[in-house]
N, C-alpha and C positions, 0 to 999 in steps of 0.2 A: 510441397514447398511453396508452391503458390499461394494458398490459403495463408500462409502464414507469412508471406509478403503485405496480403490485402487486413489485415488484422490491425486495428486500433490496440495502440500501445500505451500502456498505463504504466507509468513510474511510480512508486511511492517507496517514502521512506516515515518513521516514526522513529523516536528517541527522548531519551529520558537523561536527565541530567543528577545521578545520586543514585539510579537502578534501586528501590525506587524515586521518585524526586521529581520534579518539573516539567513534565513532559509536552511536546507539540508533533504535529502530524503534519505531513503534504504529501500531494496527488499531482502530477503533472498528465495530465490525456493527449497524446497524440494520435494523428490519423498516419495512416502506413505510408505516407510522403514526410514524415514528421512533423506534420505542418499543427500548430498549437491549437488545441478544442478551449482544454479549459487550464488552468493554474490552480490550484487551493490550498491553503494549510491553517493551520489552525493552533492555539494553544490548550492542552487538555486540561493541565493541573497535576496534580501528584499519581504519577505513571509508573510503570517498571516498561523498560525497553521491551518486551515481547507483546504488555498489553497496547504498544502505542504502535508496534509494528502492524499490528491486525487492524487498529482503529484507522487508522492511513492508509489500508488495501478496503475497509469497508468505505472510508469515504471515498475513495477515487472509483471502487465499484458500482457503489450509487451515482456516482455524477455519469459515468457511463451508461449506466442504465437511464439514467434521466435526457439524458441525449441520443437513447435509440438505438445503441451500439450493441450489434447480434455479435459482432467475434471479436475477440479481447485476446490479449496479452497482458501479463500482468507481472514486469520485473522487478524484482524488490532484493535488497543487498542481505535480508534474513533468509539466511538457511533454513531455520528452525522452521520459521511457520512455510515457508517453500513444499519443503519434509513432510510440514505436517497434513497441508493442502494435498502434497501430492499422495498422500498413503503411507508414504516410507516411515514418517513419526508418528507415535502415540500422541493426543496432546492427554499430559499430566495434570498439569497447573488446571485446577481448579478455576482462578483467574483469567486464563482465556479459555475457557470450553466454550462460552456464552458469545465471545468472536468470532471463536472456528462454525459455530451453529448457523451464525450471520451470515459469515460467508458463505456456507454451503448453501443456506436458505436462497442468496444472493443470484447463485450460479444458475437458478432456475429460469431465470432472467435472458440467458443468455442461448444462441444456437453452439458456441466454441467458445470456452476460458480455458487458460493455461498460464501454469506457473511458474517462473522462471526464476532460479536463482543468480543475481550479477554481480561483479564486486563493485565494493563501494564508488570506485575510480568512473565504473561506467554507472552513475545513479549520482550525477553533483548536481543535478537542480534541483529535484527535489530533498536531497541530503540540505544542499545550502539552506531551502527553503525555512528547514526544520532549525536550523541555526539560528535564520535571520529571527525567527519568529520567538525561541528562545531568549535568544542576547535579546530582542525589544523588550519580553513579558519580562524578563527578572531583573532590567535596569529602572524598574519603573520601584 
């Protein structure tokens, strides 16, 4: 249980507006006091929510890795790719095979990752993130 006190904590959430449709991505990094590393999100373009959930655990994985971070936590409000990270799902979708390969490619990076499924209620900054960043790109 220790180890997973001292474990840098990565939020991320991805969404898509139309499944498929306009999608953006964020990464929130904390360190295991919560104290804030980094913020990130981004807008993708035309998404389905499963390929934007992956692209938003690989960016928040890269900024970890780019910051030196040997043990991770990784919570994110997706079952699916949770499931799929942890072994329990196939992944099917042809569409994200080339995500799940990143991330695994990703995990070599690391001495400890783990992945956590949370509900949405516990994942609102980065959730918001993924809003804020939406409502700006499609009012434009």
């Amino acid at each position: 249980m220790s180890s997973e006190i001292k474990k840098t904590i990565l939020h991320t959430d991805g969404g898509a507006r139309g499944n498929p449709g306009p999608g953006a991505i964020a990464a929130v990094l904390r360190d295991h006091k919560e104290n804030l590393i980094k913020k990130d999100g981004r807008y993708i373009g035309t998404s389905t929510n499963n390929e934007a959930e992956y692209q938003a655990l690989i960016l928040g994985i890269e900024t970890a890795v780019s910051s030196g971070i040997k043990k991770l936590t990784c919570k994110m409000d997706s079952e699916l790719v949770v499931k799929q990270l942890n072994g329990l799902y196939k992944v099917k979708a042809a569409s994200i095979m080339g995500f799940f390969k990143k991330v695994k490619e990703l995990e070599k990076h690391f001495d400890e990752i783990t992945y956590k499924h949370i509900p949405r209620t516990e994942n609102k900054e980065a959730d918001t993130l993924v809003n804020e960043i939406l409502d700006s790109s499609l009012s434009i």
